[in-house]
C-alpha positions as CSV (number, residue, x, y, z in Angstrom):
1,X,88.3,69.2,89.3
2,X,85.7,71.3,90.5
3,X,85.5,72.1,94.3
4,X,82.8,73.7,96.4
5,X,84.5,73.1,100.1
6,X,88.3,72.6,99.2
7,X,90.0,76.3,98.8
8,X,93.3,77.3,97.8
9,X,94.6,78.1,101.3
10,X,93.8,74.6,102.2
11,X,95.7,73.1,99.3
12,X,98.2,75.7,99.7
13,X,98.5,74.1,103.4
14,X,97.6,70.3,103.0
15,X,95.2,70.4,105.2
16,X,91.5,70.8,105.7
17,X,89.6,70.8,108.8
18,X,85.9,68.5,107.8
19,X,83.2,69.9,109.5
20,X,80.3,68.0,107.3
21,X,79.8,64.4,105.2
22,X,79.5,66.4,102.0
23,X,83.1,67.9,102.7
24,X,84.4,65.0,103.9
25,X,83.5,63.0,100.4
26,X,85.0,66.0,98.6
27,X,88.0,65.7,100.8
28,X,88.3,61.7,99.8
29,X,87.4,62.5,96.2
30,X,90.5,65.0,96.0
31,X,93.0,63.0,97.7
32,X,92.4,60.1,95.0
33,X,92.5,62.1,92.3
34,X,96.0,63.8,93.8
35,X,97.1,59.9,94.1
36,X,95.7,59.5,90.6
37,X,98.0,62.9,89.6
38,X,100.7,61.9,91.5
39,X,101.4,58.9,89.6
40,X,101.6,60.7,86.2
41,X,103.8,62.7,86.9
42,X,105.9,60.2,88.4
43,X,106.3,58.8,85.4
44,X,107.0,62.3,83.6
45,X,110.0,62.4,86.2
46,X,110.8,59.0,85.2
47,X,111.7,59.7,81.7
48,X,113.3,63.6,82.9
49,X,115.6,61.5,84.7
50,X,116.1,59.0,82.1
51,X,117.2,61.4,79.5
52,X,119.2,63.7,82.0
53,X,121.3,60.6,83.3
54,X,121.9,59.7,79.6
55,X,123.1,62.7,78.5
56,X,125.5,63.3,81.0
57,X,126.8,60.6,80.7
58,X,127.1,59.8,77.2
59,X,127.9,63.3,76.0
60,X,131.6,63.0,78.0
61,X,132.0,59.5,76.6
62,X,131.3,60.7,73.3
63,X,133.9,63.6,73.2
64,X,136.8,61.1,74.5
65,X,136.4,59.4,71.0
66,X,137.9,61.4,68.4
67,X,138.3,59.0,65.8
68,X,134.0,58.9,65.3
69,X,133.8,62.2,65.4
70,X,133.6,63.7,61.9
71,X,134.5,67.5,63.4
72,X,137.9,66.3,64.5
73,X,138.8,64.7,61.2
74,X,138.1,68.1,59.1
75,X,139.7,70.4,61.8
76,X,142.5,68.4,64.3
77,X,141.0,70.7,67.0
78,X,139.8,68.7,69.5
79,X,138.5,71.7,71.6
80,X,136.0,72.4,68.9
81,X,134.3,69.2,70.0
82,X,134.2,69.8,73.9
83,X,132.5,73.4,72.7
84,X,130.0,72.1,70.6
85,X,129.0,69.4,73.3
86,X,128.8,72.0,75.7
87,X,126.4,74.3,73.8
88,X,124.2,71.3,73.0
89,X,123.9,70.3,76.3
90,X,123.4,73.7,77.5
91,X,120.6,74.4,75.3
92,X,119.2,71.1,76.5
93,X,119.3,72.6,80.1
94,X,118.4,75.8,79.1
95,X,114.7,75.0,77.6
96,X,113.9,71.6,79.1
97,X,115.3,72.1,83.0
98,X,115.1,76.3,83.2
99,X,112.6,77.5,80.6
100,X,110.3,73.9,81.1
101,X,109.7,73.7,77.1
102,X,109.1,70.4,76.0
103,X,109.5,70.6,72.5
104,X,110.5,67.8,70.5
105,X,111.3,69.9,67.7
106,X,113.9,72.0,70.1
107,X,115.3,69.2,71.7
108,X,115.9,67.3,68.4
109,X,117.5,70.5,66.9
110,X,119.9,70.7,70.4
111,X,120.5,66.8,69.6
112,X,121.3,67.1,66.3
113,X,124.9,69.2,67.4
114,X,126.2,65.8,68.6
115,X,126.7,63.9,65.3
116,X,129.2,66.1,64.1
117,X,131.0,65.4,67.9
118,X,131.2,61.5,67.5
119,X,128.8,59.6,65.3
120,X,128.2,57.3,68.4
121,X,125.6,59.7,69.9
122,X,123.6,59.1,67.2
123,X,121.1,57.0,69.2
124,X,121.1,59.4,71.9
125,X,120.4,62.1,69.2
126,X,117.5,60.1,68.3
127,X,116.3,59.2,72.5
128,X,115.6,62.7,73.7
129,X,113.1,64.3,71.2
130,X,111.5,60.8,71.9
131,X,111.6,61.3,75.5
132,X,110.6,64.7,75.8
133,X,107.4,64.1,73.1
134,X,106.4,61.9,75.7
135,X,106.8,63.9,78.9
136,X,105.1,66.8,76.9
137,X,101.7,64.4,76.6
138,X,102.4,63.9,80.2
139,X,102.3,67.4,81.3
140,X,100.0,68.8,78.8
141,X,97.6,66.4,80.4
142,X,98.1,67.6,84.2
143,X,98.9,70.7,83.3
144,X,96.2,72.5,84.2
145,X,94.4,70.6,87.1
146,X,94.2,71.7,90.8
147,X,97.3,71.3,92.7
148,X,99.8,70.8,89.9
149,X,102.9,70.0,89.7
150,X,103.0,68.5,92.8
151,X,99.6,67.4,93.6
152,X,100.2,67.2,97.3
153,X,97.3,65.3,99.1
154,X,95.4,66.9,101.9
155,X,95.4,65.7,105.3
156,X,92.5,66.1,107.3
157,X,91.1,67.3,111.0
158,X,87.6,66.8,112.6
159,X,88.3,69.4,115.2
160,X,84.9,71.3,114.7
161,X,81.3,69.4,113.7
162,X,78.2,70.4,112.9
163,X,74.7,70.0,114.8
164,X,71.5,71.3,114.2
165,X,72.8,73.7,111.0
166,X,75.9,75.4,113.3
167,X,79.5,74.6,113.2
168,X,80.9,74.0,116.6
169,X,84.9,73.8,117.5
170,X,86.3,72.1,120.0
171,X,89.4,73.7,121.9
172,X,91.2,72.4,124.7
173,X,87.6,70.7,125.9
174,X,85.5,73.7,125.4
175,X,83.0,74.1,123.1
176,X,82.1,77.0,120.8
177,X,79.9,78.2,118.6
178,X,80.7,79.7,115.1
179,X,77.8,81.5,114.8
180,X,77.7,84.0,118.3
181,X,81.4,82.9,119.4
182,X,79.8,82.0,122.6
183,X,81.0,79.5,125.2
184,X,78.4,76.4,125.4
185,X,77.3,74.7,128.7
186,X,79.0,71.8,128.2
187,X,82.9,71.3,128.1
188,X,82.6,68.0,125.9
189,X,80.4,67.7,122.3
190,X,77.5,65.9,122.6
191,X,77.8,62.2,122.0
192,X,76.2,62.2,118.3
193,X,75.7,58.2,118.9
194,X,73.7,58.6,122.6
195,X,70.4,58.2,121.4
196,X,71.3,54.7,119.5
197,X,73.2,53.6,122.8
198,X,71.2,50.5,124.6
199,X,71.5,50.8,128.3
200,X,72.8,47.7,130.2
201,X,69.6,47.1,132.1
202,X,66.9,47.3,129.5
203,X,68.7,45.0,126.7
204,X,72.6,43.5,126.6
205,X,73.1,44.6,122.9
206,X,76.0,45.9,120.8
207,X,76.3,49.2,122.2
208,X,75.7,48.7,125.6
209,X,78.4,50.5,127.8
210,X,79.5,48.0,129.6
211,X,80.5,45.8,126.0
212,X,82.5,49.0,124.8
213,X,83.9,49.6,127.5
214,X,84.8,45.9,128.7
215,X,88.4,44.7,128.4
């Protein structure tokens, strides 16, 4: 997304202080398209947590059955099986959770260590290169627009305005100038709607003060 008013500070902050319409659009633009982002990669943490809760659970399971696993019945070491579980799921950690690589082929490979452990992990196995090819499309897709990973929305301020070309700022009811830094005249911003405003005596319409104001 390309932005003209929105800088890294203020995405780096969430927040943005509007002091014109155009930035103010921008500002609405980026917010949907963070909401847009946001729910992508909710999904992509979807199916991370999917396949994390799966293996850790199953991968226990499947050691505690030595009669499916092919390993035990050619060696009688049951200790070979807890080690080769453990390096599959640390290789499983080690590029998808550390390194962020979200390789099918890797991840299929790391699976592949858990027939030989018990034949019942076979669908699981089969599950994570599955999951991870679709959490790679995921994130090769976000990858490389503003804000990611977390594409945190911006939240706004309309402590300063413009009038007549300057930027003015409004601090603790004083008003100053961006331009010369000089204290205005008044203490409050000029009322942007005053010249649209109908006084009471000449017409009873919309904006009159007294319909505003009236409880």
């Amino acid at each position: 997304m390309e932005l003209k008013y929105i800088t890294q500070e203020n995405i780096d902050e969430a927040h943005i202080n509007i002091t014109s319409a155009e930035m103010y659009t921008e500002f609405r633009e980026y917010n949907q398209r963070m909401l847009g982002m946001q729910m992508k990669r909710r999904r992509f943490l979807r199916d991370f947590w999917i396949m994390t809760i799966m293996n850790v659970i199953l991968i226990p399971i499947g050691v505690m059955f030595a009669n499916l696993s092919p390993l035990y019945k050619i060696s009688g070491i049951m200790m070979l099986n807890v080690m080769i579980a453990l390096i599959s799921l640390f290789l499983l950690v080690y590029f998808v959770v550390i390194r962020k690589v979200y390789n099918w082929k890797i991840v299929l490979a790391a699976s592949l260590l858990l027939i030989p452990v018990c034949v019942g992990l076979i669908p699981l196995a089969a599950a994570n290169p599955v999951l991870i090819y679709f959490m790679e499309k995921i994130d090769s897709g976000i990858r490389d627009e503003t804000g990611y990973p977390h594409f945190v929305q911006l939240s706004g301020s309309y402590k300063s305005f413009v009038k007549d070309g300057e930027v003015y700022s409004v601090d603790e009811g004083t008003v100053w100038g961006a331009g010369n830094n000089t204290e205005n005249e008044s203490n409050e911003p000029e009322d942007p709607f005053a010249k649209y405003r109908i006084k009471p005596e000449d017409d009873m319409g919309m904006l009159a003060d007294n319909d505003i104001n009236k409880e």
